[in-house]
C-alpha positions as CSV (number, residue, x, y, z in Angstrom):
1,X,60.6,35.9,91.6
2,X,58.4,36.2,88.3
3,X,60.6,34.9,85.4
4,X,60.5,37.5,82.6
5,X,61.6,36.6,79.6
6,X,62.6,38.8,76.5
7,X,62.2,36.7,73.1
8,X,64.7,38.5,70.9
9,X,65.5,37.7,67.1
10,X,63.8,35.7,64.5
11,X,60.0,36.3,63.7
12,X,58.2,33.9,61.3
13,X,54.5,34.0,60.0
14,X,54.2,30.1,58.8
15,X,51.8,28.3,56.5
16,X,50.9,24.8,57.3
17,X,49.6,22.4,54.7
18,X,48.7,18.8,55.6
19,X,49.1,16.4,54.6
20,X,51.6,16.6,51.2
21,X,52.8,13.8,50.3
22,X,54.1,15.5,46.5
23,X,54.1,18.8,45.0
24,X,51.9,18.8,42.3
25,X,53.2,18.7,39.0
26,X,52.7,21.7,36.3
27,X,49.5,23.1,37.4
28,X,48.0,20.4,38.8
29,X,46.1,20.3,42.6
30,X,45.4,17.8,45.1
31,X,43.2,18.1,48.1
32,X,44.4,18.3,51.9
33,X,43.1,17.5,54.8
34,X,43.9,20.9,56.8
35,X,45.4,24.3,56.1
36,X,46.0,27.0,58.9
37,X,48.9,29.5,60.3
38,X,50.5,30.9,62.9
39,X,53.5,32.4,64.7
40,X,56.8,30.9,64.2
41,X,60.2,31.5,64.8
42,X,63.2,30.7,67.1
43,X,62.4,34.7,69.0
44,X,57.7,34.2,68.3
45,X,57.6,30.4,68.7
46,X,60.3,29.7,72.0
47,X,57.6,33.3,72.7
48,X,54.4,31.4,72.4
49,X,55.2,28.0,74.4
50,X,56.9,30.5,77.4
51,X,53.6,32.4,77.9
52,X,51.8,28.8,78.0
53,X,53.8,27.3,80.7
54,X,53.5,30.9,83.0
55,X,56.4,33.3,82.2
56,X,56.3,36.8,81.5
57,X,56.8,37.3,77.8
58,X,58.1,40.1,75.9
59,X,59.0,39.6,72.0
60,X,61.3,42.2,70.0
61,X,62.7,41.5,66.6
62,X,61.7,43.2,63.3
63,X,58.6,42.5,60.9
64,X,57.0,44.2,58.0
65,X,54.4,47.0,57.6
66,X,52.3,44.5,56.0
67,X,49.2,42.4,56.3
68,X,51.1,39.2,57.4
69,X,52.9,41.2,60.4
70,X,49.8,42.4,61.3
71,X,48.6,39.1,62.0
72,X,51.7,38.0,63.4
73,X,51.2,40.7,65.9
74,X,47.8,39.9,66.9
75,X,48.1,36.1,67.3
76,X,51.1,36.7,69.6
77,X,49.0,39.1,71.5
78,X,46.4,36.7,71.9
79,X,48.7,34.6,73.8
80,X,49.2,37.5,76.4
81,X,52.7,38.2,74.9
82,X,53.9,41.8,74.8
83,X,54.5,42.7,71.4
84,X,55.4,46.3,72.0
85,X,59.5,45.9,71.3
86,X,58.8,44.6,68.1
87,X,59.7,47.1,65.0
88,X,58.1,47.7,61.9
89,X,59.8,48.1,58.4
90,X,58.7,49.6,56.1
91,X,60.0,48.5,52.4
92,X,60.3,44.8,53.4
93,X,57.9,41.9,54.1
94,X,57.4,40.0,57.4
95,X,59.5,36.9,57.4
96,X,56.9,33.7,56.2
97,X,57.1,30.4,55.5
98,X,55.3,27.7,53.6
99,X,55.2,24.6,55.4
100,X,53.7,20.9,53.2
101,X,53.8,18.7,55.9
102,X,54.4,15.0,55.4
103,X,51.8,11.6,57.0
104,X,54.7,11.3,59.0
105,X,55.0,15.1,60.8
106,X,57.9,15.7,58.9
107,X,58.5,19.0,56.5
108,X,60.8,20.9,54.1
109,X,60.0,24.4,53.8
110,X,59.7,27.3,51.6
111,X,61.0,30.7,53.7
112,X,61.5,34.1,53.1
113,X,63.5,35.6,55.7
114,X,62.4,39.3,55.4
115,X,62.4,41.6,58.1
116,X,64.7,39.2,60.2
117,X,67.8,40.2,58.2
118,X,67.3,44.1,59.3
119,X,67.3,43.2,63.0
120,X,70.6,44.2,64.8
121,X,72.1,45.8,67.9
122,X,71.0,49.3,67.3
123,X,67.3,48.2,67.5
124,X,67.4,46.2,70.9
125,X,65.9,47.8,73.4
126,X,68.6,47.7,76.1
127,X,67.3,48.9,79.1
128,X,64.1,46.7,79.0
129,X,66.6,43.7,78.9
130,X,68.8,44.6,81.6
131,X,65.3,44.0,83.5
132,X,64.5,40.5,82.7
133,X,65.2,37.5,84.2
134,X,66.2,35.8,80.9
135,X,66.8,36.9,77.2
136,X,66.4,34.2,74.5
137,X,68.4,35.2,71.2
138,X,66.7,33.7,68.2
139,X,68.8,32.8,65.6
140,X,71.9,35.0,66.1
141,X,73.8,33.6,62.9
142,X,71.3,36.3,61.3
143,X,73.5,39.7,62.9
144,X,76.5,37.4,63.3
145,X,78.4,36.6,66.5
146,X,80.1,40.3,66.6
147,X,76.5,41.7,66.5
148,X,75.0,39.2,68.8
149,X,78.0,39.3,71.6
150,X,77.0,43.6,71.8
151,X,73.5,42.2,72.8
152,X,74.6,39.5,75.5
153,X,77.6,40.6,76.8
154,X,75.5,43.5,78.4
155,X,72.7,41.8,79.4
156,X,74.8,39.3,81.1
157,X,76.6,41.8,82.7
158,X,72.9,43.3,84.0
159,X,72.5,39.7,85.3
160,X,70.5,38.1,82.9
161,X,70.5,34.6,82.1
162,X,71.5,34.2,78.6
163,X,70.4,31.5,75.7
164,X,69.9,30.9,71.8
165,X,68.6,28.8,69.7
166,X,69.7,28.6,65.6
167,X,67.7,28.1,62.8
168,X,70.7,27.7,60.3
169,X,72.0,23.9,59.1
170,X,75.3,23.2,60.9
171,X,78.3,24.3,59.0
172,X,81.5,24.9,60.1
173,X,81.5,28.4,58.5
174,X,78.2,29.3,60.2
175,X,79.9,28.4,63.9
176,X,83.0,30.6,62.9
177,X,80.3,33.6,62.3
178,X,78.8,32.9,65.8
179,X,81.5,31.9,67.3
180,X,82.3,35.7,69.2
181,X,78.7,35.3,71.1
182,X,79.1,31.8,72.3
183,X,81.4,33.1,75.1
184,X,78.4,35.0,76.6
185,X,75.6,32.0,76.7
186,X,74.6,30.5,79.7
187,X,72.8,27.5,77.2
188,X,72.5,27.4,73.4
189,X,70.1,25.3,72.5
190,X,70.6,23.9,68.7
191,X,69.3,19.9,66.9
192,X,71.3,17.4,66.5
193,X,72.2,17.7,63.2
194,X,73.3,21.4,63.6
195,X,75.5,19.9,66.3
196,X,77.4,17.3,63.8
197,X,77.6,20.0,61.6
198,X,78.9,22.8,63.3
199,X,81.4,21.4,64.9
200,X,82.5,18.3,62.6
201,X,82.8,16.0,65.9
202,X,82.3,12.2,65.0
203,X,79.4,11.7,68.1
204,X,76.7,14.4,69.3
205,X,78.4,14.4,73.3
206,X,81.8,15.2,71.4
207,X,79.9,17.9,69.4
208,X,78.6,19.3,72.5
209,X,81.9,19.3,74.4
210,X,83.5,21.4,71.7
211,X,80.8,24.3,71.8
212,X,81.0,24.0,75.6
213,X,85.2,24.1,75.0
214,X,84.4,27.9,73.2
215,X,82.4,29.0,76.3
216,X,78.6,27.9,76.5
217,X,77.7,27.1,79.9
218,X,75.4,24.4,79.0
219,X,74.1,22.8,75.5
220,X,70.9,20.8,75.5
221,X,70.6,19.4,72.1
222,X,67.3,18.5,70.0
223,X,67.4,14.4,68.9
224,X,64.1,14.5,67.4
225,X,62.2,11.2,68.5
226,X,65.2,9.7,70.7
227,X,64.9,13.0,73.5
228,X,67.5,15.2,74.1
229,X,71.0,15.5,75.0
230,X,72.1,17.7,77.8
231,X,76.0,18.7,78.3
232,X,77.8,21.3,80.7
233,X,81.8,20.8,81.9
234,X,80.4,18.6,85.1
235,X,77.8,16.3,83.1
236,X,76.7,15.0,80.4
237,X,73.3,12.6,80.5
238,X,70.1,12.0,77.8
239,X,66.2,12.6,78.2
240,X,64.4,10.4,76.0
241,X,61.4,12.0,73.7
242,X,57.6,11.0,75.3
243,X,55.4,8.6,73.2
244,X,53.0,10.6,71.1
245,X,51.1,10.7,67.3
246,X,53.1,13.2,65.9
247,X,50.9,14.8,63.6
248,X,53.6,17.9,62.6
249,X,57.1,18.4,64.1
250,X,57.1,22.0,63.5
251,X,57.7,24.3,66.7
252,X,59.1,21.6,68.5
253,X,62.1,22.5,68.9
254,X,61.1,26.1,70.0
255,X,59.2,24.2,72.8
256,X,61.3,21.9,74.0
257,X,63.9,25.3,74.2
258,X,60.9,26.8,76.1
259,X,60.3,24.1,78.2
260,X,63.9,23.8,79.1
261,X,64.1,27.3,79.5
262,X,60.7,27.8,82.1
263,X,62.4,25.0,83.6
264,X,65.5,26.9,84.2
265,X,63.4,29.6,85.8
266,X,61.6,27.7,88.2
267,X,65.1,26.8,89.5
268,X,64.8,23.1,88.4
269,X,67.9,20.8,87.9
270,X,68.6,20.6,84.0
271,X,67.5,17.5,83.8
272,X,64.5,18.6,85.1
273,X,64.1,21.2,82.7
274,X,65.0,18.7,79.9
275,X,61.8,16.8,81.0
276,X,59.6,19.8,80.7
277,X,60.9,21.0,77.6
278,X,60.6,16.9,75.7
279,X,57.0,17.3,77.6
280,X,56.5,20.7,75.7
281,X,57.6,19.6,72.4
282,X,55.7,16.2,72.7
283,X,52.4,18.8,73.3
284,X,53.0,20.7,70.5
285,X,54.1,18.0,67.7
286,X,50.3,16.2,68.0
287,X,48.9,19.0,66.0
288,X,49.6,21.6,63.6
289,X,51.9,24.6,63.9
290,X,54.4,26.0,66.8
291,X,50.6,27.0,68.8
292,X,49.2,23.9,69.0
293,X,47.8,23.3,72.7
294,X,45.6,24.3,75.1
295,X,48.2,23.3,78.0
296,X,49.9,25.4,80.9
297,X,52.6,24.2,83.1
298,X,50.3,22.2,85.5
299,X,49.3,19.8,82.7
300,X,52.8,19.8,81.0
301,X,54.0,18.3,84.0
302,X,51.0,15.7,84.5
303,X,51.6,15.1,80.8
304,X,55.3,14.3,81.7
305,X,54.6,12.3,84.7
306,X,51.8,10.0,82.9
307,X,53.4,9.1,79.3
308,X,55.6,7.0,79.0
309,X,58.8,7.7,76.8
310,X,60.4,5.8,74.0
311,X,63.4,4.0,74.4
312,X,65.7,3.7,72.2
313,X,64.7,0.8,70.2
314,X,61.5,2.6,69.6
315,X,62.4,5.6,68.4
316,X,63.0,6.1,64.7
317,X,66.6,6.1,62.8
């Protein structure tokens, strides 16, 4: 069976600069190296990597009338990624960011979350996602876990696998907000540090075991360069991050969630899909922006097989 996926949630139109190593002061300048944009997003960027590694794509969320979702629109098309459940607002500007990445791939940013914030259950398009395989919720602390459980509790009903991904900081507060949804995931799919923070737990595998303890079926958590952590009620084991020049880190984790997540569709073992989604990420973090790559999932998996990983001593504190 063809694994269709709906994308649903966050949509970001990002600007990379590299590489910044200050702000300039007053109105000073500095020359960089490179400057480019692209789609981004936990809903656009998981979108982008998906279509890459061979699934059906569709994208719905909410952007602006402006000349920034226009782009946004046609860069995800380019990628073969149906574009047609995404809606326009009028009155408000397409979610963007301004990304000054580090030498070292690392970034703060400067977002405006727009549209995203006028996305909620009345604009889903129901029917279309009781007929995929999969829907990937982007961000749900944006409607709130009321909001986001009217979205998955019907769709997993339909029988469609269900996931998210956050793009908040962990706080406790934030995991009270979400905290009616988690019932009705299959996998979230959150970093390390939103982990820690969400749950207050004084390890990452106790962190885990407290969102699977409110009803996720499975959390595979982001570690940056030391892999990822996967836990469910029957297991618990890491997948260590592949050996690369990291040139930016931005995207990755939307990767490794569609890596993990293609994985899931091919009906691979979670660890398994853990390797495909590090594989992803490590693809994506050698150049700039959540598109970088030419790869599909033939070469993600040479890739995976033919680099070797770091281990634990090698990967940075």
């Amino acid at each position: 069976m063809t694994q269709t996926v709906i994308t649903l949630g966050a949509h970001v139109f990002d600007v990379q600069v590299r590489p910044v190593e200050a702000i300039p002061e007053g109105q000073g300048a500095a020359l960089v190296e490179q400057i480019r944009f692209g789609p981004a997003g936990t809903a656009a960027g998981t979108a982008l990597t998906l279509a890459k590694l061979g699934a059906a794509v569709r994208t719905a969320g909410a952007i602006g009338t402006d000349p920034i979702g226009d782009l946004l629109l046609a860069m995800l098309g380019e990628h073969g990624i149906d574009t047609s459940l995404v809606v326009r607002r009028a009155g408000v500007q397409t979610s963007a960011s301004v990304l000054p990445i580090r030498p070292d791939g690392s970034r703060p940013a400067f977002h405006v979350p727009g549209a995203n914030l006028t996305y909620g259950p009345d604009d889903v398009p129901a029917a279309d996602v009781a007929r995929a395989t999969h829907l990937h919720l982007g961000a749900p602390e944006l409607m709130g876990g009321e909001n986001a459980a009217k979205i998955l509790a019907p769709a997993r009903e339909a029988g469609v696998i269900t996931s998210a991904d956050l793009l908040a900081p962990g706080d406790p507060g934030v995991l009270t907000w979400i905290d009616p949804a988690l019932p009705h995931l299959d996998y979230l799919l959150p970093n390390e540090q939103q982990v820690l923070g969400l749950t207050g737990a004084g390890t990452l595998e106790e962190g885990a075991r407290a969102l699977i303890a409110r009803g996720i079926g499975c959390v595979a958590v982001t570690r940056d360069a030391r892999g990822a952590l996967v836990v469910t009620a029957e297991e618990v084991f890491a997948v260590p991050a592949f050996a690369v020049d990291v040139v930016d880190t931005t995207g990755c984790g939307d990767a490794f969630s569609a890596g993990f997540l293609r994985g899931v569709g091919l009906g691979r073992s979670p660890r398994e899909a853990a390797v495909l989604g590090s594989a992803a990420a490590a693809l994506v973090a050698q150049g700039l922006g959540s598109d970088h790559g030419e790869f599909d999932l033939a070469a993600a998996d040479a890739f995976a097989a033919a680099t070797p990983v770091l281990e634990a001593a090698d990967a940075p504190h």
